[in-house]
C-alpha positions in Angstrom: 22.9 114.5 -192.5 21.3 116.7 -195.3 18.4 118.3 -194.5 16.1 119.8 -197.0 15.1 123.3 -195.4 11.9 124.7 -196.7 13.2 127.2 -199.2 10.8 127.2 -202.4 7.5 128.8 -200.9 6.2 131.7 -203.4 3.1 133.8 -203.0 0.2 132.5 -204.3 1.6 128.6 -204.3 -0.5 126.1 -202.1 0.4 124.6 -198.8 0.9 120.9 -199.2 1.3 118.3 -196.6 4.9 117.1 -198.1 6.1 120.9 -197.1 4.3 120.1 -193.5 6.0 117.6 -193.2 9.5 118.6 -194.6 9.4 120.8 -190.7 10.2 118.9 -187.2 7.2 117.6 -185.1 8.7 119.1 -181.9 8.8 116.9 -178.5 7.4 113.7 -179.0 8.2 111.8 -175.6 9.2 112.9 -172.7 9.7 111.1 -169.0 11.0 112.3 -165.6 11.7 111.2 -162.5 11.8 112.7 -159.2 12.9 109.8 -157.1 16.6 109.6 -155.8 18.4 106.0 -156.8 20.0 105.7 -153.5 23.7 104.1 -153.7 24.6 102.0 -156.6 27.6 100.1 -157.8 25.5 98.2 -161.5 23.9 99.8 -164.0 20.9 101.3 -163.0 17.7 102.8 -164.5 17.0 106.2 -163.9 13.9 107.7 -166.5 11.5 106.1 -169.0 9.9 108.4 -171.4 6.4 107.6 -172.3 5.6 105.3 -175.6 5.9 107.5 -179.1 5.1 106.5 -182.5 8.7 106.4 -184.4 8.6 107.1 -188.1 11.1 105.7 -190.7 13.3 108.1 -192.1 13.0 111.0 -189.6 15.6 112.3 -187.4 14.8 112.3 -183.7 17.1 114.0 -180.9 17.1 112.2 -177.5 18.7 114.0 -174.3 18.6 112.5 -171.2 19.8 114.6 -168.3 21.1 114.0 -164.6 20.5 116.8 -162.1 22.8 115.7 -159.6 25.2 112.9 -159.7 26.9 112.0 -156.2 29.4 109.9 -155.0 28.9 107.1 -152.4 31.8 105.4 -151.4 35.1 103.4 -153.1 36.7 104.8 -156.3 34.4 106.0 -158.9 36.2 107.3 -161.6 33.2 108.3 -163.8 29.5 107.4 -164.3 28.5 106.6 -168.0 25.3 107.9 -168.8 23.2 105.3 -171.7 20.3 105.9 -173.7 18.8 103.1 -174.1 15.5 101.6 -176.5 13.0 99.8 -174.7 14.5 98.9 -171.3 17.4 98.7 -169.6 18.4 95.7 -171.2 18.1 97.7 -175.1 20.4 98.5 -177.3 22.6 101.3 -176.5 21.6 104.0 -178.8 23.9 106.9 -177.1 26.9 106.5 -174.0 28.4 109.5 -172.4 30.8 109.9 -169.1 31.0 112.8 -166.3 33.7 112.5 -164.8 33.9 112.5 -160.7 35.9 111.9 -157.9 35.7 111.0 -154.1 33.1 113.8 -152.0 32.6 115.2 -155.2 28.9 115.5 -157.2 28.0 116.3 -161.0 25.2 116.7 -163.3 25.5 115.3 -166.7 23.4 115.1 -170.2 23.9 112.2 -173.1 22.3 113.2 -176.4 22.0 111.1 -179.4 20.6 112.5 -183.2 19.6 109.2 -185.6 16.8 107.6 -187.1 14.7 105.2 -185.7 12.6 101.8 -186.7 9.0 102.4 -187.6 6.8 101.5 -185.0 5.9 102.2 -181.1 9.1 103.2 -179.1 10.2 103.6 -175.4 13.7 105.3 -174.7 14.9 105.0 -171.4 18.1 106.4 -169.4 20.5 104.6 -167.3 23.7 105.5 -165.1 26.6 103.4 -164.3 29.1 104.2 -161.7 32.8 102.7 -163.3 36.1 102.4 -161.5 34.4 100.3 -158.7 32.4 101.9 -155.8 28.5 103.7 -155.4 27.2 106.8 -156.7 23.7 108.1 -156.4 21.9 109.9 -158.8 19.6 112.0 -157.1 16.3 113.7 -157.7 13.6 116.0 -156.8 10.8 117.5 -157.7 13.2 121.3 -157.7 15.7 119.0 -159.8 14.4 116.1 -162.1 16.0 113.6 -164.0 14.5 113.6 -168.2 14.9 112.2 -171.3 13.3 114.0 -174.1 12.5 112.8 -177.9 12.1 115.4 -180.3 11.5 115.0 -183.9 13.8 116.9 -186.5 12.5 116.4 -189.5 12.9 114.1 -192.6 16.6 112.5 -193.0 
């Protein structure tokens, strides 16, 4: 993953959009989600970030974050935490695991950096309780779930 800083500017040169362009956009999507998921035992979707332009060759960085993961009932070993393109039934762009055990609660964030297809683009996040049982993952207004997409730069 080389990145070509901006390195040659020199007083008196001009501005030019390829050197605009060389920086990150910043946040280009973002979703939340303030309602609770009550108790699960499948996969489940949690956030959907609103629709974004993708551009070939640039590096994004998506996080999506749980504020409060909690167990139900049975033996859930761990909850994976997906990012996911499109819908809950996309292509796993990103998988990470918080662990967690019987009365016990967590928060937990899955973060991806790649490129992505030119072209409109949703990202969504999803949790999966594993080892058989429910979990909830819970939300509020004082503690939202999110997924963020921010653009890096060229790749």
């Amino acid at each position: 993953m080389a990145i070509a800083p901006n390195t040659t500017f020199v007083a008196g040169n001009v501005y030019t959009a390829a050197q605009a362009n060389a920086y990150g956009f910043g946040i280009v999507a973002l979703g939340t989600s303030t309602t609770s998921s009550g108790a699960v035992s499948v996969e489940t979707l949690s956030v959907t970030s609103n629709s974004f332009t993708a551009i070939a060759n640039r590096y994004y960085k998506i996080s999506y974050f749980e504020p409060a993961l909690l167990f139900n009932a049975g033996s859930v070993l761990y909850i994976d935490l997906n990012i996911r393109i499109t819908n809950i039934a996309g292509a796993i762009q990103q998988a990470a695991s918080v662990k967690i055990s019987s009365a016990d609660r967590g928060s937990g964030i899955s973060t991806v950096i790649k490129t992505l297809s030119a072209g409109a683009t949703v990202m969504v996040g999803t949790f999966t309780p594993a080892g058989g049982g429910t979990a909830t993952a819970f939300h509020s207004a004082a503690t939202p779930a999110y997924i963020v997409v921010e653009d890096l730069g060229p790749s």
